[in-house]
C-alpha positions in Angstrom: -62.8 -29.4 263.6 -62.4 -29.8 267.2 -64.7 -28.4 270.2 -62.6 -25.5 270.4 -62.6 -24.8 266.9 -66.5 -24.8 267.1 -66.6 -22.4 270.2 -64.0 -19.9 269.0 -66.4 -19.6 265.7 -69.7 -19.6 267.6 -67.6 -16.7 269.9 -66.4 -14.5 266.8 -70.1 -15.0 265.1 -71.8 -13.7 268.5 -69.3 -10.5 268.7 -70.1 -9.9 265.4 -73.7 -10.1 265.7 -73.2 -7.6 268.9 -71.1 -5.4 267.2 -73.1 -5.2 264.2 -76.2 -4.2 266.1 -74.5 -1.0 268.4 -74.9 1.8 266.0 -78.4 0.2 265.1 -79.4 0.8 269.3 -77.5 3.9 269.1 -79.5 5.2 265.7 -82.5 4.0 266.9 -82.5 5.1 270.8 -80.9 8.6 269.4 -84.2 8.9 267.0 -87.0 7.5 270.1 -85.2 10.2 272.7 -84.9 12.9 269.9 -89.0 12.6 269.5 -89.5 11.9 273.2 -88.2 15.6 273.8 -90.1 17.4 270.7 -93.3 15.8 271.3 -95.4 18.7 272.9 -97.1 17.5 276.0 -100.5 16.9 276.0 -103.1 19.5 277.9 -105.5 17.4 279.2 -107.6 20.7 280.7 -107.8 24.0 278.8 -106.6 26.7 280.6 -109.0 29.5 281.1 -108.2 33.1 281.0 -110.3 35.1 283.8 -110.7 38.7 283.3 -110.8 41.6 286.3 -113.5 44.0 285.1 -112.1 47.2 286.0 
């Protein structure tokens, strides 16, 4: 095997690792936004409900 042999391979093996891992980033970051905008925000002061005596 020559140098270029040993880059091409160490190429191919990198694109594969890449391509293997974009639908794993695209599952994942679908699932962390998909909870980011159900999670209910937090309150931290309860509202208070004044009443006009009439």
């Amino acid at each position: 095997m020559t140098l270029n042999d040993i880059i091409l391979l160490g190429k191919k093996i990198l694109i594969g690792i890449i391509v293997t891992m974009i639908p794993f980033l695209i599952l994942f970051g679908g699932l962390w936004f998909t909870q980011k905008l159900l999670q209910q925000p937090s309150d931290p002061e309860p509202k208070t409900v004044s009443h006009s005596s009439p």
